[in-house]
N, C-alpha and C positions, 0 to 999 in steps of 0.2 A: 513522340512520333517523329520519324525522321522526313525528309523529301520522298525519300522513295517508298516510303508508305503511302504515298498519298495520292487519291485520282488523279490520273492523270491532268485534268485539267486545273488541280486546285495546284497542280505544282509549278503548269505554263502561267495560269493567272496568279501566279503571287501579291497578297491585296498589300504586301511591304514595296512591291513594285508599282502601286497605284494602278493595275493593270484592270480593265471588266473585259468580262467576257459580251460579245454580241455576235449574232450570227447572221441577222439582216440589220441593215444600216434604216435611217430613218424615212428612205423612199421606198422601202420593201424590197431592196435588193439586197441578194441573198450576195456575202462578203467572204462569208466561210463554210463553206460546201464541204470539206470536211470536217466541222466539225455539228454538219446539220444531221439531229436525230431521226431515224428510221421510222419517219411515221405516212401511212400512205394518205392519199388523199382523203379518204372519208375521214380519216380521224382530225386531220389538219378542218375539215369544213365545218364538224362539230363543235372543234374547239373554239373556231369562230362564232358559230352560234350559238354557244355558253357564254361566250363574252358579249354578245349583242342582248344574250337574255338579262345579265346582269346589268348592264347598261338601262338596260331600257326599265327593268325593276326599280332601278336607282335613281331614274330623272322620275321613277311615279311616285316614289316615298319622297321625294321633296316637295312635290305638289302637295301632296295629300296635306306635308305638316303644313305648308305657305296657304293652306284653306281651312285649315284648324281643325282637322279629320285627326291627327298625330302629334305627338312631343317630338322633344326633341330628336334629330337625327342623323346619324356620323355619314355624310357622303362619300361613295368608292370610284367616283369621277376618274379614269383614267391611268387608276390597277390593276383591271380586269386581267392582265395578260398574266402576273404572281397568281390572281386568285386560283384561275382557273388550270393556271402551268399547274401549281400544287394539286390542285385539284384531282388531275387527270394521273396523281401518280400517290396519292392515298389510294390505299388498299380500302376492305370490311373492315379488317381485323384489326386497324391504326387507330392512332388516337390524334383527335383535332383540339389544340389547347387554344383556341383565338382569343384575339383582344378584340376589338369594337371595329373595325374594318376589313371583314375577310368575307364577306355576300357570297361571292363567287364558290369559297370555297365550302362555307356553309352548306351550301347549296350540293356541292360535289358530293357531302355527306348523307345527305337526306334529309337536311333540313327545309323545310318545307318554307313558302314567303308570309303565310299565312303563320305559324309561329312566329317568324322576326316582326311582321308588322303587330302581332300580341306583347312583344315584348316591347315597342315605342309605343303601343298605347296603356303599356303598364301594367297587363296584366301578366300575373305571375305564371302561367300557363307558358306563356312566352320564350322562360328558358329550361323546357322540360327536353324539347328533341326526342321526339315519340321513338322515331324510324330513324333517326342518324345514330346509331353504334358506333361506341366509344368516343363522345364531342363532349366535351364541355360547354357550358351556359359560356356567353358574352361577356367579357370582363371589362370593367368600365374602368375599374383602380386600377391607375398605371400600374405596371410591372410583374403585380402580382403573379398573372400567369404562367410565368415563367419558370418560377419555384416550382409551382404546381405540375409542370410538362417536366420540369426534374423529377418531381418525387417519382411520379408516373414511369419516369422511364426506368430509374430503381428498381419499381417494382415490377416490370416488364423485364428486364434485367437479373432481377431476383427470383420469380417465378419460372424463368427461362421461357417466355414467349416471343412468339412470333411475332410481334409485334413493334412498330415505330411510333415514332410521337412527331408532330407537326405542328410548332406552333410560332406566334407573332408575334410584333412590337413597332412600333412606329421609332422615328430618328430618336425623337425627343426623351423614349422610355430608355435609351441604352443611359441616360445621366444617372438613373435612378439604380440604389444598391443593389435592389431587388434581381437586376439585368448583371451583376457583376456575380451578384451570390448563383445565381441560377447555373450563369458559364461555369463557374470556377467546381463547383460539385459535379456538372453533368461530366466535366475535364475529368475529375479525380476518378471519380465513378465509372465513365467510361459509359455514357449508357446510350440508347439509340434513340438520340434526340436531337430536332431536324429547328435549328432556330431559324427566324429568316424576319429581318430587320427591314421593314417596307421604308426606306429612308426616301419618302414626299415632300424633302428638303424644308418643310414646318412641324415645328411642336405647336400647334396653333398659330402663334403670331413670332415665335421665337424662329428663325434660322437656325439650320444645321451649324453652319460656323462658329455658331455662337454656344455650341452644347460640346465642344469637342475640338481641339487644336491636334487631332488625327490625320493624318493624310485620307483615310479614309473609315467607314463605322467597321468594315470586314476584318480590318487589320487587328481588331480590338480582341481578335480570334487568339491572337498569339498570346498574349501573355496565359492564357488558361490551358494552352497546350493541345488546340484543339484546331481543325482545319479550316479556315474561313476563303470566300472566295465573294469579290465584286461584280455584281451582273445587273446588266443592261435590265431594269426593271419594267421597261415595255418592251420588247423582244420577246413574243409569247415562244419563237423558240429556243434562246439563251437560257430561260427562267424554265422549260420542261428538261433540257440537257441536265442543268444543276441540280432540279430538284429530284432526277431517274438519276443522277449520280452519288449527290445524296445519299438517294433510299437505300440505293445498292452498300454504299459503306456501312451505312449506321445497320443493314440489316444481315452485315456477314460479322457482326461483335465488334466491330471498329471504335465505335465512341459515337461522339456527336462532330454536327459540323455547323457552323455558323456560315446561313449567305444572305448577304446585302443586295437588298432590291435596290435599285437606282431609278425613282420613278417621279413623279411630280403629282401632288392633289390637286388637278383640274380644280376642283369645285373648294366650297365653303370646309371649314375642323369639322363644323358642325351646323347645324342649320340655325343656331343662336351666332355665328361667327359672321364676321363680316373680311372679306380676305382683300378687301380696297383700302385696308388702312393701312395693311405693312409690306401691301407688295404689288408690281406696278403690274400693267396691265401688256407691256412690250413682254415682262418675261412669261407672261399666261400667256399671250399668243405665240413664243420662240415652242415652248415647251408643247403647246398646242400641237406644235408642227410632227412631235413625238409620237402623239395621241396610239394608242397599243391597235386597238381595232384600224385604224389606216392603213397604220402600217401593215398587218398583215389580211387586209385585203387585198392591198397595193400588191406584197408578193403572191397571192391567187390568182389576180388577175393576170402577172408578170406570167404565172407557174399554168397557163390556161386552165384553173382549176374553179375559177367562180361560178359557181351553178346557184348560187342563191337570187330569191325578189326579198328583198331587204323589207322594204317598205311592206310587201305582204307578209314578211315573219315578225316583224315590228305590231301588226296591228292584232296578228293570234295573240304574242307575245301580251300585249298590253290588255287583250278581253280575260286572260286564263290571271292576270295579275290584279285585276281590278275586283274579279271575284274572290279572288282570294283574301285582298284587302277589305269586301265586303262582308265575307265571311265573318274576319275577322273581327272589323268594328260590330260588326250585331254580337258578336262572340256574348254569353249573359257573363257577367260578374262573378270572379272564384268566390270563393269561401276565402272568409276573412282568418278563418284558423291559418288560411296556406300561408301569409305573409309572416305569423309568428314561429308555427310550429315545425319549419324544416330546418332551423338551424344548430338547437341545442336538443339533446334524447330526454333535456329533463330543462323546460322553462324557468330561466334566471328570474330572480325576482322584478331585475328591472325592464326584461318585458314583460313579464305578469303586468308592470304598472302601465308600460306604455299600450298593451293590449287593453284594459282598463279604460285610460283614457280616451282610447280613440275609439271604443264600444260609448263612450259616454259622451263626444261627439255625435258621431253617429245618430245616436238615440234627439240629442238635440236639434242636429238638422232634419230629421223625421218630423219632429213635431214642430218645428218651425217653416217647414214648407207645405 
């Protein structure tokens, strides 16, 4: 694919030039007005209150696990602005391939909070997605999913549908083969497949720098022949421009495109993670200063457009989540077949054994309690 093949904007942001794109700077001032998307005010005040709803979802799933209501739990502290940009530009007919941090956009699909908190208290129900059309379950194995939003787009590709694929990775997943196997086919293949590298500057405890002597993860775009572009990953309008430009490529036969979110994990890897042991507390409050939802209030309020009581959608927000967590926890117990019998059309012997023993468990703590 040449230069001039290319959106326009993946061709001004060249990720070999180090270049992101941003469209309001970190006080909510709007920097490039031409290059701000066509969205009018009620859509801009929605997309604010998707992002305060996931916010506010996100600090109640920590509580829950810090009261021993929940296991463990992957925090979206401070991405809100990818979740929800993707969000607002998946179609029905798309397909959402996530890894373990994408709430916001979960949610854009129809995934209900009530499923995800089923699947942190482990029940298998959790990644079924009654009502979200075309999502994959939550992938916890780095990289996997990737392959997976390959094959998919193949066969979107092969079928001749209408259809895009959408899916994620954190910094740390691009080290993994799995993240080169996936470019390098979706490259060959040409298929309409939307990668997008939420780089939160940790693979847990590991730095970006330390996974990559890259100038930056977007440029990684080039060797597979494929268009990549670096963006302001709190910038809820930088991350809607790239990902309506995106769509628009991967869904006139173009290929795929790889974009890098430039964002920072406020909060814990995970709620087993303690994030005071590898990194200081000056650069959580610099990045703080980023924070996605500030900023684009800061430009509503600039844009005379703030019509919200925060504090009064906060406390809807948090009664319609509490029950839904309630829901959830009462949820009764699957059936013990579901954990065996959705993987293979004919049970290998060696879960026959392991279904076996854990019925013969089972049976023992029955009669021992």
């Amino acid at each position: 694919m040449t230069q001039d093949d290319l959106p326009a904007i993946f061709r001004d942001f060249n990720p070999l030039d180090d270049k992101i794109l941003q469209i309001i700077d970190r006080e909510g001032k709007l920097i490039r007005k031409d290059l701000m998307p066509e969205l009018d005010d009620a859509t801009i005040i929605d997309a604010y209150r998707q992002m305060l709803y996931e916010r506010t979802a996100d600090e109640m799933a920590v509580s829950y696990q810090r009261q021993g209501r929940m296991y463990t739990f992957t925090p979206n502290l401070g991405q809100e602005a990818i979740h929800i940009a993707a969000g607002m530009n998946i179609r029905h007919e798309d397909w959402l391939v996530p890894a373990f941090r994408e709430m916001g956009t979960l949610l854009s699909k129809g995934v209900t909070m009530k499923e995800m908190f089923l699947f942190y208290l482990g029940n298998e129900w959790g990644g079924s997605f009654q009502n979200a059309h075309h999502t994959l379950p939550i992938a916890i194995s780095i990289g996997t999913q990737l392959q997976h939003a390959t094959g998919v787009g193949y066969s979107v590709k092969y079928r001749r549908k209408d259809e895009t694929v959408f899916t994620f990775i954190g910094d740390g997943g691009t080290s993994e083969g799995d993240f080169s196997e996936a470019l390098n086919f979706a490259g060959v293949w040409q298929v309409p497949v939307i990668f997008t590298i939420q780089n939160n500057q940790y693979a847990i405890s590991v730095p970006v720098q330390k996974q990559t002597n890259s100038i930056n993860l977007a440029v990684k775009s080039v060797a597979f022949g494929i268009p990549g572009i670096k963006v302001d990953g709190n910038d809820f309008f930088a991350m809607y421009l790239a990902y309506k430009t995106a769509a628009e490529h991967a869904r006139s036969g173009r290929g795929p495109i790889l974009i890098e979110a430039l964002t920072y994990r406020l909060g814990a890897h995970t709620t087993s993670d303690d994030p005071s042991k590898y990194r200081k507390k000056e650069e959580e409050q610099l990045w703080g200063k980023s924070d996605p939802l500030i900023r684009l209030k800061r430009y509503m309020q600039d844009a005379g457009i703030w019509s919200i009581d925060e504090e009064q959608l906060r406390e809807q927000y948090k009664a319609e989540i509490d029950r839904e967590f309630t829901e959830a926890e009462n949820e009764k117990s699957y059936p013990l077949e579901d954990v065996f019998t959705h993987i293979y059309s004919d049970m290998p012997d060696e879960l026959r054994r392991q279904k076996s023993e854990y019925e013969q468990f089972l049976s023992w703590k029955e009669k021992r309690g």
